[in-house]
C-alpha positions in Angstrom: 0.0 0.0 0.0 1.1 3.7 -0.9 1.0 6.0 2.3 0.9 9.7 1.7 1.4 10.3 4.9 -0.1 9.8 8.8 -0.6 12.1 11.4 -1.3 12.2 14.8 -3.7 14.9 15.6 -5.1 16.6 19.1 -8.8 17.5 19.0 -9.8 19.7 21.7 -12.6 21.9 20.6 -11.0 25.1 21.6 -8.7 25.0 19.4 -10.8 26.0 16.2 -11.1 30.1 16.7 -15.1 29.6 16.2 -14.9 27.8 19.3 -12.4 29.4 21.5 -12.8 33.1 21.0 -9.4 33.9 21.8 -8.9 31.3 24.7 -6.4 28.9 21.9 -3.9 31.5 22.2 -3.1 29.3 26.1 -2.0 26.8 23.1 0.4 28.7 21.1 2.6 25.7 20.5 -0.4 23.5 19.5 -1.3 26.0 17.2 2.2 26.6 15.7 2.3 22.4 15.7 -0.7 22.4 13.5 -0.1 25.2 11.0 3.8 23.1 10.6 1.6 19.7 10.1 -0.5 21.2 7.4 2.5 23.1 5.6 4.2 19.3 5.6 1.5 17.8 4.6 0.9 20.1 1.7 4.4 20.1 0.8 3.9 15.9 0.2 2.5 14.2 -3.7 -0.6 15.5 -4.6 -0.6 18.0 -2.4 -1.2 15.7 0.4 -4.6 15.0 0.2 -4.8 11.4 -0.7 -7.2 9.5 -2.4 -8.6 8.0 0.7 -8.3 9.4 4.2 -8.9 6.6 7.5 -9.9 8.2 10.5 -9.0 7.2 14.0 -11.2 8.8 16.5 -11.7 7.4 19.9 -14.7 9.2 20.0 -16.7 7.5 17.7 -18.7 4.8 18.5 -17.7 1.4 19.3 -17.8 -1.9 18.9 -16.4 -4.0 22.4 -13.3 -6.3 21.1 -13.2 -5.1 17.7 -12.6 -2.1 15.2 -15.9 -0.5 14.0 -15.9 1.1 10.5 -18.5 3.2 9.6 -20.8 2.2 6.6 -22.5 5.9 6.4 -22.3 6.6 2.5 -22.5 10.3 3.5 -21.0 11.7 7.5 -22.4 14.7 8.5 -21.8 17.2 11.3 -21.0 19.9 13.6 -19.7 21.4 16.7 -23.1 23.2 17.1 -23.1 22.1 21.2 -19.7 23.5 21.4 -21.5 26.8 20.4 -20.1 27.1 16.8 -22.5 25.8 14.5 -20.8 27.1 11.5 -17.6 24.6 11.9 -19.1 21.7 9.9 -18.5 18.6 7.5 -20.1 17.0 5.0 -18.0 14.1 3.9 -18.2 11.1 1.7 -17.2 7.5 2.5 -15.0 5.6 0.4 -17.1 2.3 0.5 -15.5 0.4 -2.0 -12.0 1.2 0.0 -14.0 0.3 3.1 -15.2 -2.9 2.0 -11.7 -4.0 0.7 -9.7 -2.9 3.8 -12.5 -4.5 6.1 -11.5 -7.9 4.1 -8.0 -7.5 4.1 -8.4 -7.1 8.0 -10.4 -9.8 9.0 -7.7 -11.6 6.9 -4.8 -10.7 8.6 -6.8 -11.7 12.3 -8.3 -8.4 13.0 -12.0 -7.9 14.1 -14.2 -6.1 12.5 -17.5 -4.5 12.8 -19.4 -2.3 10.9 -22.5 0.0 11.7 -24.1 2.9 9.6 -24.1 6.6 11.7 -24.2 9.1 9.4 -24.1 12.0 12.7 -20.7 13.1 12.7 -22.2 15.4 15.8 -21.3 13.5 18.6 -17.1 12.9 17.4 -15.4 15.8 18.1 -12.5 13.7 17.9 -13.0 13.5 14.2 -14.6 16.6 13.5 -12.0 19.0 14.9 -8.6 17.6 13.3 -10.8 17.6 9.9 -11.5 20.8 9.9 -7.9 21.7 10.3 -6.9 19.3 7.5 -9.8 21.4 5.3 -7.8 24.2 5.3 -5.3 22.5 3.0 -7.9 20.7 1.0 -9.9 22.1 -1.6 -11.5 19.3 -1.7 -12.2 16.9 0.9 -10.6 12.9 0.4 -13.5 10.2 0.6 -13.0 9.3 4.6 -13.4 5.9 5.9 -14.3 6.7 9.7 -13.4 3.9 12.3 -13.6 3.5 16.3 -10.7 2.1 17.4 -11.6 2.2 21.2 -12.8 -1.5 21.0 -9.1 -2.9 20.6 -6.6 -4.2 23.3 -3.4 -2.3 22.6 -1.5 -5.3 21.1 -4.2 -5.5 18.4 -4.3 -1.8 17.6 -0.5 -1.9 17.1 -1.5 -5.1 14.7 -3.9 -2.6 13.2 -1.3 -0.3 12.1 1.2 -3.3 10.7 -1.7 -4.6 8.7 -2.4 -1.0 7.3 1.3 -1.0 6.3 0.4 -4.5 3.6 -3.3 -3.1 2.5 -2.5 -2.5 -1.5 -5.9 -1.4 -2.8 -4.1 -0.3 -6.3 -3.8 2.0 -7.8 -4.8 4.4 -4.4 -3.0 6.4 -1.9 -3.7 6.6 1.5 -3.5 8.5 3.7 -4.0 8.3 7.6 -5.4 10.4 10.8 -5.2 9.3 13.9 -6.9 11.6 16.2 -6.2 11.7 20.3 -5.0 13.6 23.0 -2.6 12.6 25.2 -3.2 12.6 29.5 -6.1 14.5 30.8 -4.6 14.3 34.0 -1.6 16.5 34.3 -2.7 19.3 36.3 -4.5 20.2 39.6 -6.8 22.0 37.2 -7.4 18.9 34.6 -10.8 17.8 33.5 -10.0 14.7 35.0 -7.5 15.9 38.0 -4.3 15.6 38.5 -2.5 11.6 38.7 1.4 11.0 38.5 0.7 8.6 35.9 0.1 11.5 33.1 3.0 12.7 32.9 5.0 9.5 32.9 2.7 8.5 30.4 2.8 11.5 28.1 6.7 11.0 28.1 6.8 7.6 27.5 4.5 7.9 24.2 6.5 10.5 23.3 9.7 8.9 23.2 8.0 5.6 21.3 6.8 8.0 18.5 10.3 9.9 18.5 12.5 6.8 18.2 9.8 4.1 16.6 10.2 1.7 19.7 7.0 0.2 20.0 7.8 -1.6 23.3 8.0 1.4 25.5 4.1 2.4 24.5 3.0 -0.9 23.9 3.6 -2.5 27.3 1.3 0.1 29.8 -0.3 -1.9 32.2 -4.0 -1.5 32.6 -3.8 0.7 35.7 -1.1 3.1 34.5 -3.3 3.5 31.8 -6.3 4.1 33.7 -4.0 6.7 35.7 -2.8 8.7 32.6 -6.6 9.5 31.9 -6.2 9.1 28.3 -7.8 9.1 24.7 -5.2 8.6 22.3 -3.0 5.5 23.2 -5.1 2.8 20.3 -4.8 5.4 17.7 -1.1 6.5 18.5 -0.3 2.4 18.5 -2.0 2.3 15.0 -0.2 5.2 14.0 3.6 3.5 15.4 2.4 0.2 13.7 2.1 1.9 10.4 5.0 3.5 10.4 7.4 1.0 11.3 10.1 3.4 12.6 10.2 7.3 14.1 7.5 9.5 13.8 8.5 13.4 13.5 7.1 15.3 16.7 6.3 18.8 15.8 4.5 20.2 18.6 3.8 19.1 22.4 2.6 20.7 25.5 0.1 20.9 28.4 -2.0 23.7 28.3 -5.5 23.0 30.3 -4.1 19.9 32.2 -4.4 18.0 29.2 -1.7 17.0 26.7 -1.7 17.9 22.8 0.5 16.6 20.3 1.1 17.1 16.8 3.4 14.0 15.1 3.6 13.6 11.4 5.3 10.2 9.5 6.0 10.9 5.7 7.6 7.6 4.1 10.6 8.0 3.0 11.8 11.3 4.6 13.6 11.4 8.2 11.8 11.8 11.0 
């Protein structure tokens, strides 16, 4: 399979201007990581936007023990109840893509379930890096939208190897893995302060950075549970994929939560 590129994206909400009013200035650095991303990704074949674009969102719907794709000819959606009903998506599915990489797979001993939701409402987690990559795009890729939150980790790293052998010729690929790091790292976190985040947040750093799966893929449950996450499945997919380093172009805290922008381009450095 041909791979444009794959990023790992955060997707907080206040981010996007229409939602944060002047409050994402606190994330300078995110912001500077994503207007780097997009000028990378721009700068790839084809002006980066592939033929097909697979999105990782952990918060789409699930499906316990297995990936869910979205069936959805047509995902719609907005971030209307984060008061900014103008940021919004209309996107096509790639179906015949979808049907071919749910076979390859189930193949390769990944399960798989599918489910038609056309409401892209609910995900933020796929609505905000989307509207990001929009900005580069004059035209939308076909999306095949997945929920990745049903895997154990060891599968969602498999995920990412079996991306790597998917050869749906003549197409290029391209792939967004959407999460944020710990929720936890502040007295001031949505979810409270732990230990565990910032150990955490390190230690996926360093297994992006230097493509050793091992330090990620070896969190015990409770660290986990610790870190407060919503990015580790996606982030394995992504290290799977790649095979090797991943560039890290932003990271930082603001809000008690961490925010990371990491791009992998084959064949160029990390």
């Amino acid at each position: 399979m041909n791979w444009n590129w794959a990023a790992l994206m955060p997707h907080p909400p206040v981010l996007l201007p229409q939602v944060g009013r002047g409050r994402e200035q606190a994330a300078a650095r995110t912001l500077a990581g994503a207007e780097a991303l997009l000028a990378k990704i721009a700068a790839r074949p084809a002006g980066g936007r592939p033929d097909f674009l697979l999105v990782l969102s952990p918060h789409h719907y699930n499906a316990p023990g297995a990936l869910l794709l979205n069936t959805a000819p047509v995902l719609e959606g907005g971030l209307k109840r984060f008061g900014a009903p103008e940021a919004a998506l209309s996107l096509t599915t790639a179906i015949e893509t979808l049907a071919a990489l749910a076979a390859h797979l189930t193949a390769s001993g990944l399960p798989v379930a599918t489910a038609e939701i056309p409401d892209l409402s609910p995900d933020h987690g796929a609505l905000v890096p989307l509207l990001f990559l929009k900005r580069i795009f004059r035209e939308m890729p076909p999306v095949i939208l997945a929920g990745p939150i049903g895997l154990a980790p060891l599968k969602a790293l498999a995920l990412g190897r079996a991306l790597a052998s998917f050869q749906p010729r003549p197409l290029v690929g391209a792939l967004l893995a959407s999460g944020d790091l710990s929720h936890r790292l502040t007295r001031e976190a949505p979810a409270g302060f732990h230990p565990e985040g910032a150990a955490f947040d390190r230690d996926l750093l360093a297994a992006l950075s230097t493509g050793n799966e091992k330090i990620a893929a070896e969190w015990p449950p409770e660290r986990l549970a610790g870190a407060g996450e919503c990015g580790y499945l996606p982030a394995l997919a992504l290290l799977g994929l790649a095979g090797g380093p991943v560039e890290i172009l932003s990271y930082e805290g603001p809000f008690g939560v961490g925010y990371c922008h990491a791009l992998w381009r084959p064949g160029e450095a990390a």
